[in-house]
N, C-alpha and C positions, 0 to 999 in steps of 0.2 A: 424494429428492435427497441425495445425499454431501456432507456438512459437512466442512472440512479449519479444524481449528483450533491455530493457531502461538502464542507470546506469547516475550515475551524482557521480564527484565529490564534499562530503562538508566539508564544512572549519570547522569540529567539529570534537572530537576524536570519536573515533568507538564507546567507550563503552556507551559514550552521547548520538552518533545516533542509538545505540541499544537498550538503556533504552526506548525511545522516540517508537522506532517501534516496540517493546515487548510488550509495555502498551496498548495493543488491544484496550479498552474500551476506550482511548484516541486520537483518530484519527481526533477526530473533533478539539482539545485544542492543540495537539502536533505536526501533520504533515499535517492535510489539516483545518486548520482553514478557515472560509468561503465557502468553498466547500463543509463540511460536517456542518449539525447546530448541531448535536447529536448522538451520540454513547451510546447504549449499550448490555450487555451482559450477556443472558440469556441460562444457561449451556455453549456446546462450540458456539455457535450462538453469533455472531455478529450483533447487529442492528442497522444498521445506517438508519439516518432520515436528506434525503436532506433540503438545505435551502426551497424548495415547499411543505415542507410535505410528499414529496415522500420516500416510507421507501423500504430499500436494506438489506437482509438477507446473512451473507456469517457464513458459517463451519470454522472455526478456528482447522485445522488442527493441524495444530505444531507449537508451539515456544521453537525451540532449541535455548537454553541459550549458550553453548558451542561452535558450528556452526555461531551462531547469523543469525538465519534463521527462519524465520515464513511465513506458507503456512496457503491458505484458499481456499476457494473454493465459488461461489456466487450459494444460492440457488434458492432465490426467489427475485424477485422484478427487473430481469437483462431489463433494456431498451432498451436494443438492442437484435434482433433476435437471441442468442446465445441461441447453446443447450447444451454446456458445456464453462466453465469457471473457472478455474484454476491459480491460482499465487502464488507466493513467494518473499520473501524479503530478499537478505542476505547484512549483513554490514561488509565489508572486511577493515581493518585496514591499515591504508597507512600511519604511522607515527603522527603528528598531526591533519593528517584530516583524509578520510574515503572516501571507493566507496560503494555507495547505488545502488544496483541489486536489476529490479525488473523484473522477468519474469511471463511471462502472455501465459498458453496456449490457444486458444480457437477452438470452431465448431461453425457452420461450418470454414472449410480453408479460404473463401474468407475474413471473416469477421476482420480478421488481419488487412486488412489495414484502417480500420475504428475505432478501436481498439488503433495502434498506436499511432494517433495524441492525444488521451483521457491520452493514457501513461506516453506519454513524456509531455505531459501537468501538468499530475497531479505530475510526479518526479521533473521538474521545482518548482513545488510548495510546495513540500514537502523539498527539498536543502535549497529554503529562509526561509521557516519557523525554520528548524532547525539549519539555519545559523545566524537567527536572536535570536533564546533563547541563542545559545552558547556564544552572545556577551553580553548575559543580566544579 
């Protein structure tokens, strides 16, 4: 399995960027505004609904509160050739600001490297969003 591992530091306290990445049903309002138009959450199912209409199902495995770690997993609706799809999020505390992990395993191995640029893309985008509520 190919591991794709991102991190960004942001200029918010840990427990701010943990509230923000624990509030599953808020991903479209808290960490990918624009990117996501709609978020919601039926049992542990996650349904996000791209700006096209396009809807993306992920498993909401775990939000450990203690850890500050929430894993998922994408079931249905993945755009890319993947036949598995796995992540996690943890928020590690670095004094006034925070390192935001996000690792991402997938199948097939090749597909890592297309995978990647979507990663670091989407943690760029989640660092200013969350860097921008912290100063609001």
């Amino acid at each position: 399995m190919a591991m794709v591992r991102v991190e960004a530091i942001v200029d918010a306290p840990a427990r701010q960027v943990w509230d923000a990445v624990a509030d599953v049903g808020a991903v479209h309002r808290r960490l990918l505004p624009g990117r996501v138009a709609d978020a919601r959450i039926d049992g542990d199912v996650r349904i996000l609904t791209m700006p096209d209409g396009h809807q993306v199902r992920e498993l909401i495995l775990g939000v450990d509160h203690d850890l500050r770690r929430m894993a998922y997993a994408v079931v249905e609706g993945q755009r890319l050739p993947l036949t598995y799809h796995h992540a996690a999020f943890q928020v590690l505390d670095e004094g006034p600001r925070c390192r935001l992990v996000w690792l991402t395993d997938v199948l097939p191995h090749h597909m890592a490297d297309v995978v990647r640029p979507r990663v670091e893309r989407g943690i760029t985008e989640m660092k200013a969003a969350l860097e921008r509520d912290a100063t609001s």
